[in-house]
PAMI-162000 format. One record per residue (C-alpha): y, z, x. Coordinates in steps of 0.05 Angstrom, whole numbers, padded with zeros to 5 digits, always signed. Example, Ala and Ser with C-alpha at 12.3 -4.5 7.8 and 13.67 -1.06 7.14 Angstrom:
<rs>
-00090+00156+00246/-00021+00143+00273/
</rs>
This chain:
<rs>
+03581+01095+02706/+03620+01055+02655/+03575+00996+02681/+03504+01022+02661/+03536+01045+02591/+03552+00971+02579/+03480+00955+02605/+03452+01001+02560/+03485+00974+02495/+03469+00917+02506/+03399+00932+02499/+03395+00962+02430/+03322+00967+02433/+03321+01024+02476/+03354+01055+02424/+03310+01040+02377/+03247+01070+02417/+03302+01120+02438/+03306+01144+02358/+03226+01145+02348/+03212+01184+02415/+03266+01239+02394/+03243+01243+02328/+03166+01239+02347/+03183+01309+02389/+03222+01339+02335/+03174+01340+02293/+03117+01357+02336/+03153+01420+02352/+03169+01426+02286/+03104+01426+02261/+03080+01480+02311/+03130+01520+02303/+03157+01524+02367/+03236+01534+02392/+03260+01509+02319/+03328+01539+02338/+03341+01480+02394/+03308+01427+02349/+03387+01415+02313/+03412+01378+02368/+03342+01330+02365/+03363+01317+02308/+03433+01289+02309/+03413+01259+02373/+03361+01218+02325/+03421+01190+02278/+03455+01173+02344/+03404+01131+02373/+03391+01106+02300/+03450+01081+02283/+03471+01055+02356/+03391+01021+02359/+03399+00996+02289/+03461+00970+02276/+03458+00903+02253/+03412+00945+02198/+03429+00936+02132/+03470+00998+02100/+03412+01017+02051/+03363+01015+02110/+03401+01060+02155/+03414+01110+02092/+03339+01111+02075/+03327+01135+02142/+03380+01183+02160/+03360+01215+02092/+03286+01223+02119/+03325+01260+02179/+03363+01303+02146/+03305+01319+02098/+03258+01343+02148/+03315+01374+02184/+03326+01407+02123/+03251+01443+02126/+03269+01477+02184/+03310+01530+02150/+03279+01529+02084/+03303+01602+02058/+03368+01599+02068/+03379+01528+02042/+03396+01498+01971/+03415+01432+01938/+03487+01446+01962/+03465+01451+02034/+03419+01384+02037/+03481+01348+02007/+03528+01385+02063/+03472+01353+02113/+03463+01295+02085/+03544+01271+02080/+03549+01300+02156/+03489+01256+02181/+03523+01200+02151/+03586+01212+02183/+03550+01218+02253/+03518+01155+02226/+03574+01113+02210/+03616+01131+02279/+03545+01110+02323/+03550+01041+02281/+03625+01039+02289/+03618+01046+02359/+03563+00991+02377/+03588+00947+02322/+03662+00953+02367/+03617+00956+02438/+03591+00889+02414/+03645+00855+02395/+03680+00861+02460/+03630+00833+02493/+03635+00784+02445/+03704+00761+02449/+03692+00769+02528/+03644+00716+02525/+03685+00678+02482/+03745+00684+02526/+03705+00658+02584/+03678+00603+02539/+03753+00582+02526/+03768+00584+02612/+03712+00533+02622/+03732+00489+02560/+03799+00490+02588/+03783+00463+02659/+03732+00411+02618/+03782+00387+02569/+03825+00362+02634/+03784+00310+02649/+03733+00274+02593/+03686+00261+02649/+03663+00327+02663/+03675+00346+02589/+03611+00400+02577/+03603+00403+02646/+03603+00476+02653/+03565+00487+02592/+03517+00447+02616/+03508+00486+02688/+03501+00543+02650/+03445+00527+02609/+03410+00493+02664/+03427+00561+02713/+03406+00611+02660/+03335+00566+02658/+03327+00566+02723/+03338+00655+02725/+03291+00658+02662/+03230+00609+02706/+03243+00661+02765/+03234+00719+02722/+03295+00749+02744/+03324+00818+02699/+03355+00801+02641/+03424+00826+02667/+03420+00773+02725/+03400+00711+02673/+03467+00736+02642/+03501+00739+02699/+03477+00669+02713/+03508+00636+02653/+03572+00663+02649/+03573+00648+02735/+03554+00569+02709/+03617+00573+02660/+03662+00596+02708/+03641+00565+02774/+03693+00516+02778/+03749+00549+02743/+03793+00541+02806/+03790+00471+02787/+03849+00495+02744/+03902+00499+02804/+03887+00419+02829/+03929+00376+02808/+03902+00321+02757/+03931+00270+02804/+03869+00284+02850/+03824+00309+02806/+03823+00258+02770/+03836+00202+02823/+03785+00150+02803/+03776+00124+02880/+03756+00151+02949/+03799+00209+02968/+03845+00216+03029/+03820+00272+03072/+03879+00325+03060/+03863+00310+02983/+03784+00324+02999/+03811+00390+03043/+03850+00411+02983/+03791+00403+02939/+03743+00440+02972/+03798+00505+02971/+03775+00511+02893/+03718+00566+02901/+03771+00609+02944/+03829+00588+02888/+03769+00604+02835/+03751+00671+02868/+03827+00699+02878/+03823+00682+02794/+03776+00725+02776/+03777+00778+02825/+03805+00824+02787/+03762+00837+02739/+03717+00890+02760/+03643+00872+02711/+03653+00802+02748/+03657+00840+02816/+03595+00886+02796/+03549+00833+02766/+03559+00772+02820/+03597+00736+02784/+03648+00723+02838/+03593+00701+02888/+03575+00642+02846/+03643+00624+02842/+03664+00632+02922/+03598+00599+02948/+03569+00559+02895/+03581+00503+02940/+03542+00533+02999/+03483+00493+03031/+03408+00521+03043/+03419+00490+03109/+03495+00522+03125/+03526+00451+03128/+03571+00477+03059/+03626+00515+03045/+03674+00554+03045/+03644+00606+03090/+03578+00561+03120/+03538+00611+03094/+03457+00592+03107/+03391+00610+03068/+03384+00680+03037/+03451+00696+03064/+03478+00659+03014/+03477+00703+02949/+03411+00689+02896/+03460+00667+02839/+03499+00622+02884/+03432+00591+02898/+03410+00584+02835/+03483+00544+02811/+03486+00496+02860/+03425+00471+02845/+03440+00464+02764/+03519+00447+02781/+03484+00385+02832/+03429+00359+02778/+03485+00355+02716/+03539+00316+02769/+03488+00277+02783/+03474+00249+02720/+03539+00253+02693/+03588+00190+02685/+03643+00210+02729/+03712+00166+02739/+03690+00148+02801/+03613+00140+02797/+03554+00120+02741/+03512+00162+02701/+03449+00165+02736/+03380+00171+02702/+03351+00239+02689/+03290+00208+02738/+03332+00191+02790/+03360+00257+02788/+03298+00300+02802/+03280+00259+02854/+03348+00281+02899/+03331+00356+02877/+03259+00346+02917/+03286+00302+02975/+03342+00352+02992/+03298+00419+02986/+03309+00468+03046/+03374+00418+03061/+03419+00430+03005/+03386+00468+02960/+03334+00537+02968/+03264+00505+02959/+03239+00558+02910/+03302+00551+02865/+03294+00474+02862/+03215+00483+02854/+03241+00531+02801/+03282+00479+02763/+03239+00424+02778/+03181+00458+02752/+03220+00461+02674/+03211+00376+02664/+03139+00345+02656/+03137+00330+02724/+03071+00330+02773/+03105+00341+02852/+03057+00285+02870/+03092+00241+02820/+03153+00259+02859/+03130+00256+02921/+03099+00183+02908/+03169+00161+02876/+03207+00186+02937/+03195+00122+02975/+03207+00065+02910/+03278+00102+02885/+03296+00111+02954/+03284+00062+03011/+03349+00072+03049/+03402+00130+03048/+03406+00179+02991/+03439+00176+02923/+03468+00247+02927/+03489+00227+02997/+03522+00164+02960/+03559+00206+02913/+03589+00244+02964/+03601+00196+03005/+03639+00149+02957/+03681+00213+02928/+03669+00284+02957/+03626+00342+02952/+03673+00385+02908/+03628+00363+02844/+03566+00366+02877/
</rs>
């Protein structure tokens, strides 16, 4: 229940529609005359939704209008009203007023300094090694790109970015000594590693909105394969979650073409090429389509590429080969 509040204020706009649909039947009713004695509550409900829809408003705005409200809520008891009793109406509607604003203005500024919070988790695991500095910024943006060219809900784009910020937070509990090893890595260092969507997910857990939205999922099996060759849980095609999907692809295109301690940038090209070859392998074939479709790209122009870039082995392969999958 708490949930779908949150989901509703943070769409203000129904609010908005809310406040014109309440007062549209107020004053239709009004007009004809019908059941004026339940039309009060219409009409605080109308400063509600006004001042929750309108917030960011400015003050004259919101007083112009809850003054029209209280006017015409004034001509429904004309005989028995006087100056004294419009200005009675008027300073309560402005209380209502001020406590909706109050409330959305402090509704919004949780989420803000959520988001912010979340923002400071993923500069923190960044700011350990200048490598990967932005790295999580930048599977975010890509991830949240990717949700928009699906056409997913809004609340799953969201979901999306703040997933890409904290998909590798469990980063946090390895040691810098191997995360930031600049050669191969022994195989109990590449085990330990690949623990960091489990360390990640025991994190977070906690916090029920990341439960709710699928948050956690990106963060447990972001490193899942299309194919079920990934981990931790070998998890294959749609049984690994949408979200998950969707990060692994953006979290493989920015390592990539990142400069890491222990590989070369590679070119943006390059890059998009590795997306295509490992389609239905690695990565879900729509999502990749997805992303790939977002660069100026023609699939033949890929497809004809393949061959030149790539005459033996595979770069991504290469990367994990020469250092191991936990970036990838």
């Amino acid at each position: 229940m708490q949930l779908r509040i949150n989901d509703l204020l943070n769409k203000p706009v129904i609010f908005r529609y809310g406040f014109m649909i309440v007062m549209a039947i107020n004053l239709f009713f009004h007009f004809l005359k019908m059941g004026e004695q339940n039309l009060y509550i219409g009409f605080i409900l109308a400063v509600v939704f006004l001042g929750i829809g309108y917030y960011r408003r400015s003050v004259s705005f919101l007083v112009t209008v809850t003054t029209l409200v209280v006017y015409f809520r004034f001509q429904l008891d004309l005989q028995s009203n006087t100056l004294l009793r419009f200005m009675i109406l008027e300073v309560t509607y402005l209380i209502i007023l001020y406590i909706s604003v109050g409330f959305m203005k402090k509704s919004q500024k949780i989420k803000d300094d959520h988001l912010e919070l979340i923002s400071a988790l993923s500069n923190a695991l960044d700011s350990r090694d200048t490598y990967t500095s932005g790295h999580s910024h930048n599977v975010s943006d890509y991830a949240a790109k990717i949700a928009k060219q699906l056409k997913l809900s809004s609340e799953m784009i969201e979901s999306v970015r703040i997933g890409g910020l904290l998909h590798d937070i469990g980063k946090i509990g390895v040691p810098e000594s191997i995360l930031l090893k600049p050669g191969k890595l022994t195989e109990k260092e590449f085990s330990f590693i690949k623990k960091h969507p489990v360390i990640g997910c025991e994190m977070v857990k906690h916090v029920k909105e990341f439960q709710e939205k699928g948050i956690l999922d990106i963060v447990l099996y972001h490193h899942e394969r299309f194919d079920g060759k990934g981990y931790p849980s070998g998890l294959k095609g749609e049984e690994i979650p949408l979200a998950a999907r969707i990060v692994a692809v953006a979290d493989s295109f920015d390592a990539i073409i990142s400069k890491r301690a222990y590989s070369p940038e590679v070119p943006v090209e390059m890059a998009l090429l590795e997306i295509e070859k490992h389609k239905g392998k690695q990565f879900d074939p729509d999502i990749a389509d997805a992303f790939l479709s977002l660069f100026e790209w023609k699939k033949e122009d890929i497809m004809m590429k393949r061959n030149d870039h790539f005459p033996v082995g595979s770069l991504l392969a290469k990367k994990q080969r020469d250092r191991f999958t936990g970036t990838l």
